[in-house]
N, C-alpha and C positions, 0 to 999 in steps of 0.2 A: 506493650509489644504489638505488632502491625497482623493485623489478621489476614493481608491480601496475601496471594502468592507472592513468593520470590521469585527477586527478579532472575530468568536463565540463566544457567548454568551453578543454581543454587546460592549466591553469594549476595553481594551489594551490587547497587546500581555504579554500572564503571563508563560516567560522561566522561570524555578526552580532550571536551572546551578547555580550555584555557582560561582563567581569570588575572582582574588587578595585576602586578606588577608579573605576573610570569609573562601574562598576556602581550605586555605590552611589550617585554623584551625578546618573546619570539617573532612578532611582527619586527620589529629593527633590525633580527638575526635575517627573517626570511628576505625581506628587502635585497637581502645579498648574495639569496643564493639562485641555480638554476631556478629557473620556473618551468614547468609543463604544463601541458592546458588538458584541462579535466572535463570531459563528455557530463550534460545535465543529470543523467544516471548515476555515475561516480562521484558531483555534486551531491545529490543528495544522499548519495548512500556513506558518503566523508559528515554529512550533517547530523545525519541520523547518529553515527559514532560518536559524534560532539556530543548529542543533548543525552546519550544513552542507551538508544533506542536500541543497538544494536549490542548491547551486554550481551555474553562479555570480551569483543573481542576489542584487539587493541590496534588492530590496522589491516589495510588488506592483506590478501590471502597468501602463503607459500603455494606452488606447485603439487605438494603432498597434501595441504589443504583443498584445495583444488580439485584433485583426482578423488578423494577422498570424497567429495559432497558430492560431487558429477556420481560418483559412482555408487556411494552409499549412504547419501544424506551424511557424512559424519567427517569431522575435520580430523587433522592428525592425532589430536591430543584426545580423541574418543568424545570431542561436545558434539552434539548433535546440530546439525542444521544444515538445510535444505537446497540453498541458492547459495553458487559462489560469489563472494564479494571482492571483486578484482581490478586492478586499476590495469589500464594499459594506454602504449606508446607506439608511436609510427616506430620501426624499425631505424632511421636516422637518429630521431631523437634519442632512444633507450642506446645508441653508439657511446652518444657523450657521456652517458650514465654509467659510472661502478658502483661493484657492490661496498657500501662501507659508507655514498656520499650521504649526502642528504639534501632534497629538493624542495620546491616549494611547488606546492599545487593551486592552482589559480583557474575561476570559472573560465569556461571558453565564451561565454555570454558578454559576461562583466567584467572579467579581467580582475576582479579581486580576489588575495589568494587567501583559501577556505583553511591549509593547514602547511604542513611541514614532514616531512616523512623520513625515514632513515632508510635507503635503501639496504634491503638486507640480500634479498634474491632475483635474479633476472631470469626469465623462461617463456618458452613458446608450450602453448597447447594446441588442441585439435577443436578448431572452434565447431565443427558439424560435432565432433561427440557431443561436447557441451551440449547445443542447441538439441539434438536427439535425446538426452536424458533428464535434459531439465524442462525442455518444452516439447517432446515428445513428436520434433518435426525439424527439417531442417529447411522446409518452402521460406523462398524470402519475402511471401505475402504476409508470415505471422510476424507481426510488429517485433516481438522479442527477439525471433530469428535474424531479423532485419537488422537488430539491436548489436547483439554480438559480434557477425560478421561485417558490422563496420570499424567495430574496434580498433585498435594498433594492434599489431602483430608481435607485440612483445609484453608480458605481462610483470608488472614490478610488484613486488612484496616489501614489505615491513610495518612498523609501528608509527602514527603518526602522532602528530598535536593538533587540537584543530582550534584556528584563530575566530571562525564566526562561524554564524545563524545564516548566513544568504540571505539577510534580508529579511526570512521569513517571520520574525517576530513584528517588523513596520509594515509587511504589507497586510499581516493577517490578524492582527492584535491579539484578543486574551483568546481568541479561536486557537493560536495556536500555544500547545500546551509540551512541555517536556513532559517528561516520564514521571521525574519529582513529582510535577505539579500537578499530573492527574493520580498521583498514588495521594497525596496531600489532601485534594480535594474528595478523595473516595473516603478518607478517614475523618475529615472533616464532615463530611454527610453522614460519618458511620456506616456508609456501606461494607461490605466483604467478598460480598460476591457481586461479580459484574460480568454482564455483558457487553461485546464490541461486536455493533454491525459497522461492517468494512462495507463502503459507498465512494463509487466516484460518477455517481450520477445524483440528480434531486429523487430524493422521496417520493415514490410513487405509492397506492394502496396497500398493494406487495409488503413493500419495504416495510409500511407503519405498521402492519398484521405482525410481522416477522419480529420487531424488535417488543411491540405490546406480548408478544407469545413471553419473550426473557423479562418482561419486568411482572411476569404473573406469577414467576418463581424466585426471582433474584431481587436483589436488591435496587437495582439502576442499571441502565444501559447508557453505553457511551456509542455516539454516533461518529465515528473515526473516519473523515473524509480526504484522502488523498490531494494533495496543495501542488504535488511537482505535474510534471508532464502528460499530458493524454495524447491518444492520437484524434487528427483532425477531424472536428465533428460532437466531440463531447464538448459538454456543458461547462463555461470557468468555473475555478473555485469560489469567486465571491460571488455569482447567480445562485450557485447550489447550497451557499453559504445561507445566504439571504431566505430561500426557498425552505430549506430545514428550518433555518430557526421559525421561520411563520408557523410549518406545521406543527413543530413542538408547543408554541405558545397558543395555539387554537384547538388541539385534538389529544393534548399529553399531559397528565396529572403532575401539577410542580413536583419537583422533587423527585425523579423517576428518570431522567435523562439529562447528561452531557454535550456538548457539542462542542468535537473539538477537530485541530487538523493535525495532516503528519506530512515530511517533508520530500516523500520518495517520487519518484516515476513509475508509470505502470511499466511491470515485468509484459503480464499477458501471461504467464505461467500455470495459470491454472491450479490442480492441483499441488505441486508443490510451491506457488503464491500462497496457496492457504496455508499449508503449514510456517513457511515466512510471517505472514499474517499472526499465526498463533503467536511464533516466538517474539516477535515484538509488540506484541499485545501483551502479554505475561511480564514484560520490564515494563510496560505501561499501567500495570496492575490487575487488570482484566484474568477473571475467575473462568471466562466461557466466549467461544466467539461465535457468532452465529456465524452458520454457514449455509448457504442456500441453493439455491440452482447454478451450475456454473460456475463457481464463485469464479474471481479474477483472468475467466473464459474469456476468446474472442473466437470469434468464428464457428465453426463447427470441431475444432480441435480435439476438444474431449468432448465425454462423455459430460450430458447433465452433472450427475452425482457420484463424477469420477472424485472430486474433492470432499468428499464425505468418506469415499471407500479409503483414502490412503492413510487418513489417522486411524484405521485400524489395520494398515499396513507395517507402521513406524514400530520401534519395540517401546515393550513399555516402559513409562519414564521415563519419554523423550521428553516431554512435555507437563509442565503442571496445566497451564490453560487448555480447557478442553473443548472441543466442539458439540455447539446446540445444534446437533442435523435435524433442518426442516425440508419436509417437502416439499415438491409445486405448490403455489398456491396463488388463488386468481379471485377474481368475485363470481358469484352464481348469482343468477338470476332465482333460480327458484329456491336456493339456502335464502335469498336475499341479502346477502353478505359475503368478504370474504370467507372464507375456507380453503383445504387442502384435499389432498389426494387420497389421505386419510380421515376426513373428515365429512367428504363430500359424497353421497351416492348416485348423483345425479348423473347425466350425460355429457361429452366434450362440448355440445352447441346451445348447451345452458352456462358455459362456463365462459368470463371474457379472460384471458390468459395476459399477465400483466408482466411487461420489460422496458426498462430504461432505452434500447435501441426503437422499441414500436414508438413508446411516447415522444424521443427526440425526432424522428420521422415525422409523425401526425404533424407536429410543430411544426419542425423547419419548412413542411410543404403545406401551413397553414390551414390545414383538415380540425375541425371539430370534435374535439375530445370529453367524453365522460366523463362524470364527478364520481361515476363507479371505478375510471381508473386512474382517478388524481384529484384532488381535494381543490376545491375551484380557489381559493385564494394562493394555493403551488402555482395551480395553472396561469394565473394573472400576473406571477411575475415571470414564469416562463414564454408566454406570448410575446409581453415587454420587450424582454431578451431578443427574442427570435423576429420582431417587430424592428428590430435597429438594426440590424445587419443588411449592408446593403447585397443587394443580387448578386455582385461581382465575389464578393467573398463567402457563399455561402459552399458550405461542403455536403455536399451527397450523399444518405444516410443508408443504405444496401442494408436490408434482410435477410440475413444470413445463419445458420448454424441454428441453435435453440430458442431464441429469442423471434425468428420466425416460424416459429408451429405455434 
């Protein structure tokens, strides 16, 4: 019997992939029917329902779902959960759609279609609610806000099938991991208890302090890096890829960490990203997720340790996977080491205060950076990186919100 937690909502892990001979006969059914074209966000969040990720739901949301999570974290049927998962349609196109058809949903990118859906419900919401209660802002400078109000203006519900991966297992290889196969490998190692630092940047000092804190109590940590969309300016997936694995093989005791990916876009949600975060960390197997400054923050939006505060907002038993809250934590000069805010008695101008946005800065405008705030063989392939890029395409890296103090 599997000593990890269960996957959400108490049951089995419920992937919507398709295989062997179904597989192949809903791609010849889909061939035939409407297709819509599906925003890289709805891609991935159609993938993540293929391999599992998002136990246990079975397709995008109803309207009742909808209001429900906007308004109380909580879908119709009373499961808990945070961010609505919603597909939508220009208003011409949702014309040709009733309720009853069934469509095929195809990347807007690639033009391959990712699944098949039954139309069940057709509806309009209030896209500023949304953006006000999930991202706590309606400005079209927060990426996620940006995100919504480009949508279609009509949102479709039901159940789908999903025909593929996106690609993401050829571009990403054994990095990228299903839910199965990081609960598989947890029991293979014999772990049970685990940790997920959630990272869409390379490992900074920070970072390696934060996740050695979870492997001094738990079993292993998994390094869970974000594969879909950023906004312009962050680091790719296979730089950050490359840049983790070095650090794990030079500064991390075998047998202590995973490194694996997942196939979403950044929300920018903030606290309720974290709780997202949890829930599909917990079908991923994961016993504890670290949580740190910020977490999945942009800007000055919230608060530092507003994503700490709201898992003891949630009621309880939303959630088996639970939050490791750590505080700031930076290197001291006179600790001579990392530390925290709890650990440290020093003064602020003893303290070098360490962010993914300062180190991308330093870099892209080729400043000289400390092996106190990144491990000089990280930094060798990040130079590399930031070395190739020619002037014309590079993006301008703003100091902004927490990540600038």
């Amino acid at each position: 019997m599997s000593t990890l937690v269960k996957p959400h909502g108490g049951g089995e892990l419920k992937p919507l992939l398709l295989e062997g001979d179904a597989l192949a006969a809903e791609q010849a059914r889909a061939a035939g029917l409407t297709k819509i074209s599906v925003s890289s966000r709805e891609a991935g969040d159609i993938i993540m329902m293929g391999i599992g990720g998002f136990t246990p739901l079975d397709g995008f949301m109803t309207h009742a779902d909808w209001e429900g999570v906007c308004d109380g974290m909580k879908m119709a049927n009373g499961l808990f959960w945070p961010i609505p998962i919603t597909l939508s349609a220009d208003e011409a196109v949702a014309r040709g759609i009733s309720e009853g058809n069934d469509i095929a949903l195809a990347d807007s990118e690639s033009g391959e279609i990712l699944a098949t859906m039954t139309v069940t419900e057709k509806y309009t919401i209030d896209k500023k609610h949304e953006c006000m209660m999930v991202y706590k802002t309606t400005e079209d400078e927060h990426p996620g806000v940006k995100m919504v109000m480009a949508q279609g203006d009509v949102n479709l519900a039901g159940p789908i099938k999903v025909l593929s991966q996106g690609g993401f297992p050829e571009a990403y290889g054994d990095q990228f991991m299903t839910p199965a196969q990081t609960r598989a490998e947890f029991e293979k190692r014999g772990w049970s208890e685990i940790a997920c630092f959630q990272t869409r940047n390379p490992m900074h000092r920070s970072h390696e302090y934060l996740a050695k804190i979870a492997i001094e109590t738990l079993d292993g940590v998994l390094i869970h890096s974000l594969l879909g969309k950023l906004k312009p300016g962050d680091i790719p997936a296979d730089v950050r890829s490359n840049a983790i694995g070095t650090l794990i093989d030079k500064y991390f005791a075998d047998n202590t960490v995973i490194q694996a990916g997942y196939p979403l876009d950044m929300r920018y949600a903030g606290p309720r990203e974290a709780l997202l975060h949890a829930v599909f960390r917990q079908n991923y197997g994961c016993s504890h997720q670290i949580v740190g400054r910020d977490h999945a923050g942009v800007g000055d939006y919230y608060g530092p340790f507003d994503a700490h505060h709201i898992f003891d907002e949630i009621p309880a038993g939303s959630l088996e996977t639970q939050p490791l809250k750590i505080d700031w934590t930076f290197w001291c000069n006179k600790c001579d080491g990392m530390a925290s805010m709890k650990t440290c008695p020093h003064e602020g101008g003893d303290r070098i205060l360490l962010s993914g946005t300062k180190l991308r800065k330093a870099l892209s405008e080729g400043e000289d950076v400390s092996d106190k705030f990144s491990r000089p063989e990280v930094l060798t392939i990040l130079r590399e990186y930031y070395g190739s890029i020619k002037d014309e395409d590079k993006v301008e890296i703003k100091m902004s919100g927490h990540s600038a103090k």
